[in-house]
C-alpha positions in Angstrom: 0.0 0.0 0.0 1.6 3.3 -1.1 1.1 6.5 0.8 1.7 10.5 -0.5 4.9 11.5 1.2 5.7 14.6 -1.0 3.2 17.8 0.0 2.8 20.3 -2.1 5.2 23.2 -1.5 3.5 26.5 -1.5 3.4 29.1 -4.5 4.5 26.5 -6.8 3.2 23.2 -8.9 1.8 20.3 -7.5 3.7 17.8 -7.8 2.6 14.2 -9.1 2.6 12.4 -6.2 5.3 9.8 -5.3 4.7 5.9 -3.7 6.7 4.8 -1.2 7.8 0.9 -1.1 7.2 -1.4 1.8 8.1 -4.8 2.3 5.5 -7.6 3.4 7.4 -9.7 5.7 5.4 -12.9 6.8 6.4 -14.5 10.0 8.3 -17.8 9.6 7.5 -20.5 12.5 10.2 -22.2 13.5 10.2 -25.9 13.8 7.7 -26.9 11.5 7.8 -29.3 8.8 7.9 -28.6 5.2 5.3 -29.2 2.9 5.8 -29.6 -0.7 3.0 -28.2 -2.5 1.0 -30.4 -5.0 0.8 -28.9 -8.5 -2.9 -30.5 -9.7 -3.8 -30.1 -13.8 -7.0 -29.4 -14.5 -8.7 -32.1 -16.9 -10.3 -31.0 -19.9 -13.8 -32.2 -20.5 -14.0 -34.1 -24.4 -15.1 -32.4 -26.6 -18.3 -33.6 -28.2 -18.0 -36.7 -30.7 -14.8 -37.8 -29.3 -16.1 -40.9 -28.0 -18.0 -41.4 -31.1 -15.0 -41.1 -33.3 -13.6 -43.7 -31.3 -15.8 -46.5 -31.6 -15.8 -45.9 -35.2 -12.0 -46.6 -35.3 -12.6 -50.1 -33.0 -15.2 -50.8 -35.9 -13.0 -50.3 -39.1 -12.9 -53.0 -42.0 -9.0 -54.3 -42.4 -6.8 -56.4 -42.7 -6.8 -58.1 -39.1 -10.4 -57.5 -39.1 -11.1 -59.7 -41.7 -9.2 -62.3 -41.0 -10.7 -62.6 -37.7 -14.2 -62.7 -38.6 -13.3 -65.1 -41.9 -11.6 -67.7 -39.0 -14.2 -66.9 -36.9 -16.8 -67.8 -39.7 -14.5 -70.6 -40.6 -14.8 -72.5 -37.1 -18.6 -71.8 -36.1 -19.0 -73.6 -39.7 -16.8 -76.8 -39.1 -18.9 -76.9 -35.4 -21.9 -77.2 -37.4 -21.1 -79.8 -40.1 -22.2 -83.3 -39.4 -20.5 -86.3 -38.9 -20.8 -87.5 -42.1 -19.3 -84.4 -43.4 -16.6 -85.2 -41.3 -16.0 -88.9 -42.5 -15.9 -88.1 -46.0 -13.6 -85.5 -45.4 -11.0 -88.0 -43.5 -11.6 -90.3 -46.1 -10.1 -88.0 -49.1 -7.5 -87.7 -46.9 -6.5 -91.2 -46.5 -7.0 -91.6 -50.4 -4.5 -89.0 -50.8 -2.1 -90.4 -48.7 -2.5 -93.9 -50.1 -1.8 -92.2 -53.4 1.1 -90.2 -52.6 2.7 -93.1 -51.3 1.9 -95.4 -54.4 3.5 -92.7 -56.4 6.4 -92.3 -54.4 6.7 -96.0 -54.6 6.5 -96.6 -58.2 8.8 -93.6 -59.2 11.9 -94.6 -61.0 14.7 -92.8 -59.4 18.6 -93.2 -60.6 20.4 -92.2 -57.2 24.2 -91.0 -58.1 26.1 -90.9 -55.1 30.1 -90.2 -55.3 33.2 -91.4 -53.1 36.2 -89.5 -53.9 39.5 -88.3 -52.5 41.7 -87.3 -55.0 39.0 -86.1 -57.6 37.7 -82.1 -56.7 34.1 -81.4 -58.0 34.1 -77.4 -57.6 32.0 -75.3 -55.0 28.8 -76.2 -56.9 29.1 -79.9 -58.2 26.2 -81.4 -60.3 25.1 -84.5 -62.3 24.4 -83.7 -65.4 22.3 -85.3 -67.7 22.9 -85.1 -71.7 21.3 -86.0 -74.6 24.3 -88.7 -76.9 26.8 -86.7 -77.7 29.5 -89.0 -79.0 29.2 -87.5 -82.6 29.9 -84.2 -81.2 33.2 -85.6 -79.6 34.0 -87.8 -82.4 33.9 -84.3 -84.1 36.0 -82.8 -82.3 38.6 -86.1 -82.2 38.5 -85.8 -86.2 39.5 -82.3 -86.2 42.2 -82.0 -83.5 43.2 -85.4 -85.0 44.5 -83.3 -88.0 46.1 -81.2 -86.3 48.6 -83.8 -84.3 48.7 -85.7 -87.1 52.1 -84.6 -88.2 53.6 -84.3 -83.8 52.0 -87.1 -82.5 54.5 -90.0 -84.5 57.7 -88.0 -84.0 56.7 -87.8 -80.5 55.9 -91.6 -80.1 59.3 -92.3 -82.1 61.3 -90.5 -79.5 60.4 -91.4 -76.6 60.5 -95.1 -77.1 64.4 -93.8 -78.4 64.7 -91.9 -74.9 63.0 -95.2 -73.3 66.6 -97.5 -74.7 68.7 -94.3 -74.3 67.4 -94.6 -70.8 67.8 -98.5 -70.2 71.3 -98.1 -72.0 72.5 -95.8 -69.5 71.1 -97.9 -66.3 73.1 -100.9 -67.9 76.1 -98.7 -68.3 75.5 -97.8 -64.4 75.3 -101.5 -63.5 78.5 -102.1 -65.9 80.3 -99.4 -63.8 78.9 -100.5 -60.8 80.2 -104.0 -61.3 83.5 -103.1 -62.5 84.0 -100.7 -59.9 83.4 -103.4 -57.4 85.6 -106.0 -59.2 88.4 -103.2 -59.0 88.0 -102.7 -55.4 88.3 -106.8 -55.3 91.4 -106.9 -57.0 93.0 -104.1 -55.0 92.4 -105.5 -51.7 93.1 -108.8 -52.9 96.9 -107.1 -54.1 97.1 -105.4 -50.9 96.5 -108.6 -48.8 99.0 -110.8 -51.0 101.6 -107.6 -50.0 100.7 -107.7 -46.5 101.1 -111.5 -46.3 104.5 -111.2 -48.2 106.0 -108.1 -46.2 104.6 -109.9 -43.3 106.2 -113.8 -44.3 109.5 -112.0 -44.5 110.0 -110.0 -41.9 108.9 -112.8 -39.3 111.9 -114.5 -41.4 114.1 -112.2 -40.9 113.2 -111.6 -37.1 112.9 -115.1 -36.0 115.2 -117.3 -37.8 117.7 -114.5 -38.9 118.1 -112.7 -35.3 118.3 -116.1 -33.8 120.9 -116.6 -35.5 122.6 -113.6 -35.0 122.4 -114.5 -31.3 124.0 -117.4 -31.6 127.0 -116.2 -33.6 127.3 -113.2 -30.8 127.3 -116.1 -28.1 129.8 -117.9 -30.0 131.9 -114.9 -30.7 131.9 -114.0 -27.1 132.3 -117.5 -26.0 135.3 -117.7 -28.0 137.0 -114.6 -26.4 135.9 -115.3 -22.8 138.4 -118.5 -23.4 140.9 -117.2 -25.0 141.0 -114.6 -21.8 140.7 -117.6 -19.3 143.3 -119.6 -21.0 145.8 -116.4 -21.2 145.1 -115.8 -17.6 145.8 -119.0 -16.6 149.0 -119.7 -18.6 150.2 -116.3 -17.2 150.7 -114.5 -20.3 150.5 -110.4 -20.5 147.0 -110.5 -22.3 145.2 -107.1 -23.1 142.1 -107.9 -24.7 140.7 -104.7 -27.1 138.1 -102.3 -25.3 136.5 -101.3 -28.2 133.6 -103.6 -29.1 134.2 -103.3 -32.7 137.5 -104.5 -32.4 136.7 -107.8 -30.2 136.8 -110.5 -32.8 138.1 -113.7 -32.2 140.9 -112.9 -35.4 142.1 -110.0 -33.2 141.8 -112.2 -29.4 143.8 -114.7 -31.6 146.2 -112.5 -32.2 147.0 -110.7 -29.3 147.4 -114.1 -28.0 149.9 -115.2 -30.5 151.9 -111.8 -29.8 151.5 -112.6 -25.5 153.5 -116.0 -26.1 156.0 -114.1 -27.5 156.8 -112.5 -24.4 155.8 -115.3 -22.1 158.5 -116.4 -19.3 160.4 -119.7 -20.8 158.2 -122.1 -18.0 155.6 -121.9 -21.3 155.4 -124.8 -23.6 155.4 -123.1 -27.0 154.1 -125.5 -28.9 151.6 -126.5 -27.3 149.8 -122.9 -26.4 150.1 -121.9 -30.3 148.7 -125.7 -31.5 145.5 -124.8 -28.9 144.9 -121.2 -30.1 145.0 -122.6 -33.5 142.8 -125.3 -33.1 140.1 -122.6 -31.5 140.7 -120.9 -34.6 140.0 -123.4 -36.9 136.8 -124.3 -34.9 135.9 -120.7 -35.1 136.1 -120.4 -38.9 134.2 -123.9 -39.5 131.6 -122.1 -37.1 131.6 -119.0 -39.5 131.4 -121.0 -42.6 128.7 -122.8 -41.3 126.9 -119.9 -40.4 127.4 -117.8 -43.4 125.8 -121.1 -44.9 122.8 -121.0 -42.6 122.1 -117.0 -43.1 122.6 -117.8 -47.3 120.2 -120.7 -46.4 117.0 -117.7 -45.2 118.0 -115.3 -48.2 117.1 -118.4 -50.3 114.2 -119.3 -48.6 113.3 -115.2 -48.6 113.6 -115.5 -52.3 111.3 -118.5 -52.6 108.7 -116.9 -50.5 108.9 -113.9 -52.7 108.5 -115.5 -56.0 105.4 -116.5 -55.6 103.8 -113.3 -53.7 105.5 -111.4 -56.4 103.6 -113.6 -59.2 100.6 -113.0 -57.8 101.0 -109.9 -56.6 102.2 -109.0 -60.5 98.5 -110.7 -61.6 96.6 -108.3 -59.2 98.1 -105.5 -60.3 97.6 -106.6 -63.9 94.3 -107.3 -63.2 93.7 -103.9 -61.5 94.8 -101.7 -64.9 92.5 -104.1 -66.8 89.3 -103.2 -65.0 90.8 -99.3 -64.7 90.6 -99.4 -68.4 87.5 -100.8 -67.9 86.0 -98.5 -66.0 87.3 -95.7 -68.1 85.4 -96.7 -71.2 82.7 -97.5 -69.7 82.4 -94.4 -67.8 82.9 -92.3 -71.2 80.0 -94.0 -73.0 77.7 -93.5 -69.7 78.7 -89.6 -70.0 77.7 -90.0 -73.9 74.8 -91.6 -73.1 74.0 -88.9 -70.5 74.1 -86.5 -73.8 72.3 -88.2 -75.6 69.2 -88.4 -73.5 69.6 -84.7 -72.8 69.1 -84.1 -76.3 66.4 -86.6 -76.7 64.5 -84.9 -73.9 65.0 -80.6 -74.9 63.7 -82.2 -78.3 60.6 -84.1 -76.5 59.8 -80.6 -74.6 59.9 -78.9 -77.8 57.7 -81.6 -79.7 55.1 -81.3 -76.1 55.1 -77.5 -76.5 53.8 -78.2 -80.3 51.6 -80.4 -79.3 50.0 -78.4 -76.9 49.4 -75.3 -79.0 47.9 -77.7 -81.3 45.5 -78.8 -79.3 44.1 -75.7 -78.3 41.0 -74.9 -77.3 40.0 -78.0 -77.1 39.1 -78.6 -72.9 36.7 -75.2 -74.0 35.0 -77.0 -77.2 34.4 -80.0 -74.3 33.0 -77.6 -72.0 30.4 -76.2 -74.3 29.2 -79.7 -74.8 27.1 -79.6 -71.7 25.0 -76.6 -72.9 24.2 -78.1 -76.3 23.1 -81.3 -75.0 22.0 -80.6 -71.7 18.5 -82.1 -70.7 18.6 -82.1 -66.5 20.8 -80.9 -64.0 20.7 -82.3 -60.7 22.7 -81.0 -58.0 24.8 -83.2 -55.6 24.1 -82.7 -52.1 25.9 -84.5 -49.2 27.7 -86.6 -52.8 24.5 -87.3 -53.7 22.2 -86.8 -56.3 18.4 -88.5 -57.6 17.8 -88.2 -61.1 14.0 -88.4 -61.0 13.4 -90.1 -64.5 10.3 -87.7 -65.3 9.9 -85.3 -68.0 12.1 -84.8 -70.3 13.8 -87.3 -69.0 11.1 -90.0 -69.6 10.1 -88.6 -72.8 13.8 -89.1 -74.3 14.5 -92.6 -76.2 16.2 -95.4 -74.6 20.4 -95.7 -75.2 20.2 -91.9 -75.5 21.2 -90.2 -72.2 24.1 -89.9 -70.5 25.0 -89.2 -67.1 27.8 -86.7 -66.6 30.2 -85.6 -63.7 32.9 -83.1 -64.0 35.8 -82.2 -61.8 39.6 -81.6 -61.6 42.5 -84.4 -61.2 45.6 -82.7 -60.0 44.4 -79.4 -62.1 43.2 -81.3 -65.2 39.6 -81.6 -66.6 38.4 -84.8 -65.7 35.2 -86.5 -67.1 32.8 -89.2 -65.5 30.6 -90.4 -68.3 28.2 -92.9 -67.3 25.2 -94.5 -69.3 21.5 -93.8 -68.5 20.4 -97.3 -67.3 16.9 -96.5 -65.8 14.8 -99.5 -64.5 11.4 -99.2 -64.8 9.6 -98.1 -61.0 13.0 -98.9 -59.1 16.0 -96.8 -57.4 19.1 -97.8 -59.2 22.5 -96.4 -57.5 25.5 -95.3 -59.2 28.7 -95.2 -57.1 31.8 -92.6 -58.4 35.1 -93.5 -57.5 38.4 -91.7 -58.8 39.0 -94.5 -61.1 36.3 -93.5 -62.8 37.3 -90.2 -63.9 39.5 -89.7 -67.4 41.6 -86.7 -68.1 39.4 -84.7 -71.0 43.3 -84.7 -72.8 43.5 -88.1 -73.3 40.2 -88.9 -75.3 42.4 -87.4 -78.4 44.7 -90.5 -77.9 41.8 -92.7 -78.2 
């Protein structure tokens, strides 16, 4: 509520008059708790014809609508129908079913089913069925036959000559082979007869020939340990030699000879220089006797050599033979080795001919299918029924064939089977790889 505040000052204008503000302050009570205020909409009344429009929409013709009533219609109609009604219907039923069955029964099927493992049929493999095409192919035969006409003997010719290059050269190998063994043979056999010879005579020489170079270094010494005992014993001035090649019983005999000489005159002359004779004598009959003996083993050394040397002279022999051998035969394996080299650069070439000759011939094969195609049946799970209706039926007997193609180690391979329905039976066919053919090879046919 506003109040004038400003009076009019005197001898002047009134002044509009001013309001002066004031603030409503309402109480708060403490300690009370707070409310929170409901906010309520006001509801509109409908407006009239609202609820009319409505059950006009619950009562529209459509789609669900009439589906509804016709199943409704459908099932207060079968509630009504008699018993009768209702036999006659099951009994069209079962004559149905009886008939299905008979016709399933007396259809004539052809069932194809395939077991391979090297053989690949392609992401969408099929049986096909074709009209007699062996014209068509014999065609084809007749006019790519023209064509390798002039290759296809020159080819034949050489390699049945690179077949006997090849069966020469694996006999030369065995020759080699052989001859290489016989040379080993012979060269151990010549190294054994060495061994045994080297060995014959050095157990000669050690045995026999140091035994008896023992005995004539016992003798020897023998023969100057007496002459020293006797020397001592007579009383002669005897100085045997210190050096020990020097002490030989020529030398012993000597210095005893010159001893006597100056021996006191007690000595018997005679009789010392008739002894140291006679020990002479008996030494050189020893030395005679032993020079025989050690003759005797150069002899027998010779004898055992004679025949290790003739045999050992054969080996040899024998060894240059099958070196020479072994040489030719070794040359005429490397010509050989030529020879087949050639024979085979001149079969690639010939190979390479004989392909672009050929063609497109796998694509004239592959075009066959189209022409004479009169079913295709797919193969699922390897296996596929050629129903023998239709066309099928309608073609003349000896006149179909059954076809499967796939891919041998990247080459077109064929299975071409004859049609061999029976009539109102399931006949099964079973694929194996064997059964496939190279599409190449029907031009060598």
């Amino acid at each position: 509520m506003s109040e004038d505040t400003n009076p009019p000052s005197e001898g002047g204008q009134k002044k509009p008059p001013q309001q002066k503000l004031r603030l409503k302050v309402r109480p708060v009570e403490e300690n009370q708790p707070r409310v929170r205020r409901r906010v309520v909409t006001p509801v509109h009344a409908p407006a009239p014809g609202v609820e009319a429009a409505a059950a006009v929409e619950e009562r529209r013709v459509g789609a669900g609508r009439i589906t509804s009533d016709l199943l409704g219609g459908l099932l207060q109609t079968l509630r009504s129908l008699d018993r009768k009604v209702w036999l006659g219907v099951g009994l069209a039923v079962g004559v149905l079913v009886i008939y299905g069955l008979w016709t399933e029964w007396r259809k004539t099927v052809v069932r194809v089913k395939v077991s391979l493992d090297e053989i690949r049929l392609g992401d969408r493999p099929e049986v096909l069925v074709l009209y007699d095409f062996s014209e068509r192919l014999a065609g084809l035969r007749r006019d790519y036959g023209r064509r390798l006409a002039p290759i296809r003997p020159q080819i034949r010719e050489l390699e049945r000559t690179l077949v006997l290059a090849k069966a020469d050269a694996a006999g030369t190998s065995e020759k080699v082979r052989m001859v290489e063994q016989v040379l080993q043979q012979d060269t151990t056999k010549a190294k054994a007869v060495y061994e045994d010879y080297r060995t014959s005579v050095s157990r000669l020489w050690l045995e026999e020939a140091g035994a008896l170079d023992l005995e004539f270094d016992a003798t020897r010494k023998k023969f100057l340990e007496e002459v020293e005992v006797r020397a001592r014993e007579v009383g002669l001035f005897y100085h045997p030699e210190e050096d020990a090649d020097l002490q030989q019983p020529e030398i012993a005999a000597n210095e005893y000879r010159l001893a006597l000489y100056r021996a006191p005159p007690s000595i018997k002359m005679p009789d010392q220089f008739g002894w140291i004779e006679k020990k002479l004598n008996d030494w050189h009959k020893f030395e005679k006797d032993w020079n025989a003996r050690y003759k005797g083993l150069s002899t027998k050394a010779k004898q055992l050599r004679s025949p290790a040397s003739t045999s050992l002279d054969e080996k040899k022999q024998n060894v240059n033979v099958q070196k020479q051998e072994l040489e030719k035969f070794l040359g005429d394996a490397t010509a050989i080795q030529k020879e087949i080299a050639g024979y085979e650069e001149r079969l690639k070439e010939l190979r390479a001919k004989e392909t672009e000759a050929k063609g497109p011939f796998e694509e004239d094969v592959a075009a066959i299918p189209d022409a004479f195609l009169c079913q295709r049946v797919p193969l699922h799970a390897d296996v596929a029924e050629v129903v023998v209706t239709g066309k099928v039926a309608a073609a003349a007997p000896n006149t179909l064939r059954l076809v499967i193609r796939g891919k041998r180690e990247g080459r077109t391979a064929w299975v071409i089977l004859p049609f061999e329905p029976v009539l109102h039976q399931r006949v099964e066919k079973v694929v194996r790889d064997a059964d496939f053919h190279p599409v190449d090879d029907w031009l060598d046919e």
